[in-house]
N, C-alpha and C positions, 0 to 999 in steps of 0.2 A: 730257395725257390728259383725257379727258372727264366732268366733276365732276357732269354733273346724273344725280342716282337719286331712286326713286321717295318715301326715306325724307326726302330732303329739299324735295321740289314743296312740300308745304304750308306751309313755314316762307319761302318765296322769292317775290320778286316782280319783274318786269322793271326793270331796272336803268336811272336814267338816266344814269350815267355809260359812258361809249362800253367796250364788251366785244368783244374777239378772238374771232370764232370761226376756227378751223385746221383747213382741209381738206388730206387728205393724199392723197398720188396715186403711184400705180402702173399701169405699164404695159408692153406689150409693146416690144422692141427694133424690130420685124420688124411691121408693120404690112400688105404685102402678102399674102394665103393663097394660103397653097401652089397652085399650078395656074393661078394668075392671069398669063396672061403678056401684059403690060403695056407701049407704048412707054416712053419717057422723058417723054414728055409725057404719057401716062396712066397715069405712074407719080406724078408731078405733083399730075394732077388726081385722083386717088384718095385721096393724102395729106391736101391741100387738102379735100378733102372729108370726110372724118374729122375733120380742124380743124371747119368748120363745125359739125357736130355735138357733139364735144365743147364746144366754147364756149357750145352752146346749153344742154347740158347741165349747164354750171357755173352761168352766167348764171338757169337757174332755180331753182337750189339755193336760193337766199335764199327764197323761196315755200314753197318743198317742204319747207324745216327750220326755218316758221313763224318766221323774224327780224322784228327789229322794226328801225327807226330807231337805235338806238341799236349796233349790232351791224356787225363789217365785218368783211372775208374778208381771211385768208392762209393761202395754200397753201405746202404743204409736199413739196418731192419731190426728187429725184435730177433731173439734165440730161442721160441716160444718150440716145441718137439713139431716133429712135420716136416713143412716145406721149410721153415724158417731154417733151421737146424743145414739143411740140405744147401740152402743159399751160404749160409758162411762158409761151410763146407768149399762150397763151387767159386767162390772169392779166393779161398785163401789157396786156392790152387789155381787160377788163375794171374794172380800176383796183384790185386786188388787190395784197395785197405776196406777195412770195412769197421763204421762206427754202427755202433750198437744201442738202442734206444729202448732203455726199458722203464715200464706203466709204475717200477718200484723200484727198492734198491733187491739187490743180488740175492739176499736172504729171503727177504718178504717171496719175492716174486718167485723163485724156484718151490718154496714152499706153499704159494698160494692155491686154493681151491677153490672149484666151480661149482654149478650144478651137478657137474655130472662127476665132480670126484677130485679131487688132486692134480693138479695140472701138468704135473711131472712125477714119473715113478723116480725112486732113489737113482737107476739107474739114468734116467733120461738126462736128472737132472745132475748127474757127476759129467755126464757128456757137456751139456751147456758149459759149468766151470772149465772145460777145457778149452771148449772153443772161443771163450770168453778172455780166456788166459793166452790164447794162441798168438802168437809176432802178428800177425794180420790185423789183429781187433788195435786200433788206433785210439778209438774213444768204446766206453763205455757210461753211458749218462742216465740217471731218472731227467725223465721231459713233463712228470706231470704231479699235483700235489692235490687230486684228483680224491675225492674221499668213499667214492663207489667204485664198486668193479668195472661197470661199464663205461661210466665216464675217463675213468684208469686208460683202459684201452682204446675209446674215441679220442683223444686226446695223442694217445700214443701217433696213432694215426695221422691226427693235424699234424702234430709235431716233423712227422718224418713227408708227408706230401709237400711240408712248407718249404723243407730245405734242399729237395731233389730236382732235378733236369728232366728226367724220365721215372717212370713208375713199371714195375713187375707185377702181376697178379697170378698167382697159381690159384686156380678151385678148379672142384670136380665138377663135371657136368650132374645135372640136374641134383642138386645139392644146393637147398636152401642155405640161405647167409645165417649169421647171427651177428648184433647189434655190437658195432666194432668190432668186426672182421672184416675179414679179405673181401668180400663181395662190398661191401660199405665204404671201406677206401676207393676201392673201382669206382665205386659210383660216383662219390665223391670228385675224386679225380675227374672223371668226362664230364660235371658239370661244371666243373672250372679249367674245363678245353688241355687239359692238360695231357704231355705225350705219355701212352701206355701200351703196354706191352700184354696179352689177356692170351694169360695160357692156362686152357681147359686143360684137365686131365680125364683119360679115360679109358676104355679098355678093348683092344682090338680082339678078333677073332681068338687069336691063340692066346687069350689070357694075356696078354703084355700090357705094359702101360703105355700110351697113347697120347703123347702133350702137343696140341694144335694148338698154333701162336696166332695172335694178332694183333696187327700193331694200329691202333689209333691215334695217328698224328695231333702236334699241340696245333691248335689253329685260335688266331687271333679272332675280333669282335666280327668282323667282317667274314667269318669264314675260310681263308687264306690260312694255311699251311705253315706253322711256324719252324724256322730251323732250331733241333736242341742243343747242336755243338758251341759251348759259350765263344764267345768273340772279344774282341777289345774295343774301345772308340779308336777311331785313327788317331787323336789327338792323344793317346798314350804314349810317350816316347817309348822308340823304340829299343832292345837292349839288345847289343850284338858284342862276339858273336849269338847265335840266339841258343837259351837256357835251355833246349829240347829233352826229353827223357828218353828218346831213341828205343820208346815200348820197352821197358824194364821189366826184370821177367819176378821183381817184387818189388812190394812196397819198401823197402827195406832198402831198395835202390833209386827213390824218389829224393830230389835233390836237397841239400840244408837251405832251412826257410832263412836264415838270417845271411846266407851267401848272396842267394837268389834278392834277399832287400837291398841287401849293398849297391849290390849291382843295378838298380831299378834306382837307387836315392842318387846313385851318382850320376846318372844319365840324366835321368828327370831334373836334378836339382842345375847342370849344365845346361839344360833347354830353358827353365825356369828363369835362368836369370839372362841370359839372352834375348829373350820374349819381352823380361820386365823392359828392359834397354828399350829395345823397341818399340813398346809403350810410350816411356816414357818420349823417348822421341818425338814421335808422331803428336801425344799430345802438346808437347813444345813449340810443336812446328803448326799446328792446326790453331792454336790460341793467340802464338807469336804474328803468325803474318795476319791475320784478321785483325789485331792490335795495331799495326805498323800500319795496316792497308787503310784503318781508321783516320788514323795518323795523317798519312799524305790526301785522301780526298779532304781533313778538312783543312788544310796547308790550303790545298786548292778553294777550297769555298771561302773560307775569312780571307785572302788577300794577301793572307803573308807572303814576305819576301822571299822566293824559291833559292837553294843552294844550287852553284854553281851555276847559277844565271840558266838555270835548264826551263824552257818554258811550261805552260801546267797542263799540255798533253803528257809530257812525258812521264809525270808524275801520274798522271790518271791511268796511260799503259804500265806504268809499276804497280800501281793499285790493284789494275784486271790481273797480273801476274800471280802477284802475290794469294788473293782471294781462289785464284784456281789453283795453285801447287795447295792452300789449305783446305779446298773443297776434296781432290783429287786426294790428297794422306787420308781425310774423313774416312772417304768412299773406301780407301786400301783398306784400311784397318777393319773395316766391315768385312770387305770382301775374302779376305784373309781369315776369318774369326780370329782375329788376333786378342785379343781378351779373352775369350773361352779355352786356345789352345796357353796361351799363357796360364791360368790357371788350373787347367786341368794336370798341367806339368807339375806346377809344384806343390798340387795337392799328391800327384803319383810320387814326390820327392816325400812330402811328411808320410806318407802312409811306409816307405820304405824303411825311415828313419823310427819309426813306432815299430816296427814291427822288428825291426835291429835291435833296439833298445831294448825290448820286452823279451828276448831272447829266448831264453831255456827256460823261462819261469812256470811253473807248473800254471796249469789251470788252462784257457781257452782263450784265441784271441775269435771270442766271437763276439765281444762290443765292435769289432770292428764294422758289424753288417748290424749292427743295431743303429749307427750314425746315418743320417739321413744323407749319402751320397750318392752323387747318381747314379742311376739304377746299370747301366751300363761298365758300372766298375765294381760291380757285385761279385761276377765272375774271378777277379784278381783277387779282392778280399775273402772270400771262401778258399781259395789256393793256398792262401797265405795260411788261413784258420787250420787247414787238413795237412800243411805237411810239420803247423807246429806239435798238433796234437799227436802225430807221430813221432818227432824227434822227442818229445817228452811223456811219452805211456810209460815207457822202461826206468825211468831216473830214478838215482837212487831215493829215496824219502827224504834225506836231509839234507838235499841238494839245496832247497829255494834259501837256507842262511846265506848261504855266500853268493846267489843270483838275487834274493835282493838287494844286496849290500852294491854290487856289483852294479846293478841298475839305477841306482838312488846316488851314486858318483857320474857315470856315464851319463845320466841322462837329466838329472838336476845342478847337481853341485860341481862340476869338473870347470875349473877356471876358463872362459872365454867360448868352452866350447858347450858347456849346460845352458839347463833351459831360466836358471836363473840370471846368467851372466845377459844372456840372449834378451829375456823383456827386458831385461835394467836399461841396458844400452836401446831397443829398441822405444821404449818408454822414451828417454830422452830424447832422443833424434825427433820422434814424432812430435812431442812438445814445442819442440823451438821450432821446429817448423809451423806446427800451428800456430806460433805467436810471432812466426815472421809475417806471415800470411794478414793475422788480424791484423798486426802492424800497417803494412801495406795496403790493406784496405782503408783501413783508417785512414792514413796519411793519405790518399786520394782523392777521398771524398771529400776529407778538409780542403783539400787543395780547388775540389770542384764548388765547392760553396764560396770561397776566398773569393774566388775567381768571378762566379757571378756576381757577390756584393762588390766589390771592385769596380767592377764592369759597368754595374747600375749606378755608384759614386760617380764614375765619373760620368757617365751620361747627363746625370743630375745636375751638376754645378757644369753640365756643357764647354767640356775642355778639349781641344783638336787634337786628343794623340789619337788619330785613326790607327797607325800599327801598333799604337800594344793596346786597344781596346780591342785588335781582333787576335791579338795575343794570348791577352784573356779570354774571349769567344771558344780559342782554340784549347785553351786548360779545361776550359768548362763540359766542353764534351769530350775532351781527350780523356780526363781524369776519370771518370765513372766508370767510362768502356775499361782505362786497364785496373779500375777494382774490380768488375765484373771478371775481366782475364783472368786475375788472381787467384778469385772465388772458384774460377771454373777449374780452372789447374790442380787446387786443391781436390777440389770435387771430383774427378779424374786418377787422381791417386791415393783418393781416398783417404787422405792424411788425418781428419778430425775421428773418422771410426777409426781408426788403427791405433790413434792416442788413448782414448777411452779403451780398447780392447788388453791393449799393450799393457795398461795401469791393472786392469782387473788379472791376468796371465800374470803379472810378476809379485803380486800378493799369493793367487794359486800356487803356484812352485813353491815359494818358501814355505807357506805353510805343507805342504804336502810332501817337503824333503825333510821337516820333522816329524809329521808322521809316518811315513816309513822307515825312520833309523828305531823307529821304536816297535815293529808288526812282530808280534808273540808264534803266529805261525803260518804252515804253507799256504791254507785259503787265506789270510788273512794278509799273505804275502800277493797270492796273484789279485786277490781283488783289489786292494790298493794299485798295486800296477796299472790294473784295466781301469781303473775309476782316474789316474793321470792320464795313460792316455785319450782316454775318449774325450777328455778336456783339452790337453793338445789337440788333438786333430781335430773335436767339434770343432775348433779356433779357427781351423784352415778350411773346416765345411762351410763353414759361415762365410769367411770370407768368399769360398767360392762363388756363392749363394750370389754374393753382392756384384763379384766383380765379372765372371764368366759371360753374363749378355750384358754386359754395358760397354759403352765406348766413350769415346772424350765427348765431354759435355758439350 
């Protein structure tokens, strides 16, 4: 589905790492109009001449929906005889990949009949297995489990409007629709504002065919004009030099998805941890001088004795100091989105590393766009999805033994650098720090209670130590404030979810590094795969979730 809306243009900038854009097509069966009576041979040439023009009309699409360099086409549509047929055709000479989306599997669907007959003569449909078979065709998928015909192809429908940037429509002028066809996706389409492309066909003077385009911009709620070329958020780290496809004259020259991730986890995972730093800093420094700044106003209020004989202005202008460097880090860290571009980073680091690790494995990285992340990184995960499902249409069949053996070391069990080594260690860490934390709250609080019974003893039996009665005074509010620090610190880095997350992740992995040493075959190879990752990287969606708009407590 198509990501870019008006509320996000000003946070996005052209992307250099290579971005899918998915055009989707629909078309009539029946390409001749009625009345047209035609030899064979200018049945032929009339088809043939619809091709040209549709082609011309694909072929300028990259102009018309303002792409850049970095940006390449697959089309989406049914091999149904007709216009469908003419659109692979016009793709796969173009150098487009094109995923294929059918209401059945292969057999049903070439064999299936209508009302009005067979939906493919023998010949039509040896054409389809060709084109189906062709280098171009990337995916071929059933999208529907659909128990009617026409639900079969409404569906189809939904299926391919859901996943497209722009929409094609070929129908003949004055030629009523039927119920999931081409005219029904159009309509569909414009009521959900979405970009289309609406080419009549028709018949000029000299008997020729006749395709008048036009294009219906996507336009958001307000009306406004939405751009379809996808974007990045700015807070994607950037990957240089930049990954472009420098308009490849085939799919076949589209870049390796697991090159392109390396390259994106190691950038991202360098800004990631940078950012974290700076976090953490900032929240250090925003907690620390607000603690300290407590500190010397109540030095000045109870009476104690000042260090270095400094009188208790100076200490009060230490206090305003301190209080503004910890207002001023607040306000940065706002200003900055410094939590948001922090983890925006190193969710673009795990999604690199998923997408690395999942390699060559047969099947689809399409759980990738089933996780709930921002809508704005949709674009990069569909990129990711269309140039795996290329690198792996052709593999041999008994490829996924040794890919997923291959993945189930790499990416669970491999000493220090698997995802089990990774929670164990991360599991402890966060532990003792939680229990440092309770520690320290604890131990302050007791210390602020102490403090006040003490205080009130000795009031009671009326005994003259004014300086450590305001000694005590000074524990009794000092102590609270730096459990409260503590509490917040924690709260800031989030240390008590990441204990709890960290324990449930490091049970996942081991269980799921035994069940995949034991997967009988290839689906049963990539679905395991896809069902670890979408648990890894939910991990890091979730965290996003938490950490992206929050700033130090």
């Amino acid at each position: 589905m198509s990501v870019a809306s008006s509320t996000l243009a000003a946070h996005q900038v052209p992307a250099s790492l290579p971005l899918a854009v998915q055009v989707g097509f629909s078309g009539v069966r029946h390409l001749i109009p009625e009345g047209q009576k035609l030899t064979d041979n200018g049945r032929v040439a009339f088809v043939q001449g619809v091709f040209s023009q549709l082609r011309d009309v694909l072929e300028a699409l990259p102009s018309q929906l303002d792409l850049g360099e970095q940006h390449f086409l697959v089309g989406i549509s049914q091999v149904a005889i007709g216009a469908d047929q003419l659109f692979s055709r016009a793709v796969g000479e173009l150098g487009w990949g094109h995923r294929v989306f059918l209401p059945q599997a292969r057999a049903e669907y070439l064999g299936a009949s209508g009302s009005e007959g067979a939906d493919f003569s023998p010949e039509q449909a040896e054409a389809a297995r060709e084109l189906l078979d062709a280098p171009h065709v990337i995916e071929e998928v059933v999208v529907t489990a659909a128990a009617t015909r026409r639900d079969r192809f409404h569906e189809t429908n939904v299926a391919i409007l859901d996943e497209v940037d722009a929409l094609v429509c070929l129908r003949v002028a004055d030629r009523d629709g039927h119920p999931g066809g081409t005219l029904a996706i159009f309509e569909r389409a414009r009521k959900l504002r979405r970009a289309v492309f609406e080419l009549v066909l028709s018949v000029d003077a000299s008997g020729h065919p006749l395709l008048k385009s036009t294009f219906h911009p996507a336009v958001d709620r307000l009306g406004h004009t939405v751009p379809v070329a996808p974007t990045l958020p700015i807070s994607v780290p950037a990957v240089s030099p930049p990954m472009t496809l420098a308009q490849p004259s085939s799919c076949a020259n589209w870049p390796d998805h697991v090159v392109m991730a390396e390259a994106l986890k190691t950038v991202a995972s360098t800004e990631s941890k940078a950012r974290q730093s700076t976090f953490k800093w900032a929240a250090a420094v925003v907690v620390g001088t607000h603690v300290v700044a407590t500190l010397l106003a109540l030095m000045v209020i109870t009476g104690v004795t000042l260090p270095f004989g400094l009188p208790p202005v100076a200490f009060l202008g230490l206090e305003v100091v301190l209080l503004m460097v910890g207002f001023a880090t607040h306000q940065w860290v706002h200003h900055v989105r410094g939590p948001e571009h922090w983890a925006m980073a190193r969710l673009c680091a795990e999604v690199g590393r998923s997408v690395r690790a999942y390699g060559k494995l047969p099947g689809s990285l399409r759980f990738l766009l089933a996780l709930p992340v921002p809508q704005s990184l949709t674009p990069l995960l569909r990129t990711f999805m269309v140039l795996h499902l290329r690198q792996v249409r052709h593999l041999p069949a008994g490829r996924w033994s040794e890919e997923i053996e291959r993945y189930r070391i790499a990416r669970l069990t491999l000493p220090e650098h698997g995802q089990i080594d990774y929670y164990r260690g991360k599991q402890h860490t966060a532990t003792w720090q939680a229990q440092l934390v309770t520690v320290l709250f604890q131990c302050m609080s007791t210390l602020a209670i102490t403090a006040i019974l003490m205080k009130l003893g000795l009031k009671a039996v009326d005994l003259s130590l004014p300086q450590f009665i305001n000694a005590l005074g000074l524990f009794a509010v000092l102590a609270p404030v730096a459990a409260v620090g503590a509490l917040s610190f924690t709260a800031a880095l989030d240390i008590e979810a990441r204990k709890h997350t960290f324990s449930q992740m490091f049970e996942f992995v081991e269980q799921q590094s035994r069940a995949l040493a034991i997967v009988g075959s290839a689906g049963e190879a990539a679905a395991s795969a896809a069902q670890t990752e979408s648990r890894l990287l939910g991990e890091i969606v979730t965290w996003y979730s938490r950490r992206a708009y929050t700033s130090v407590a």
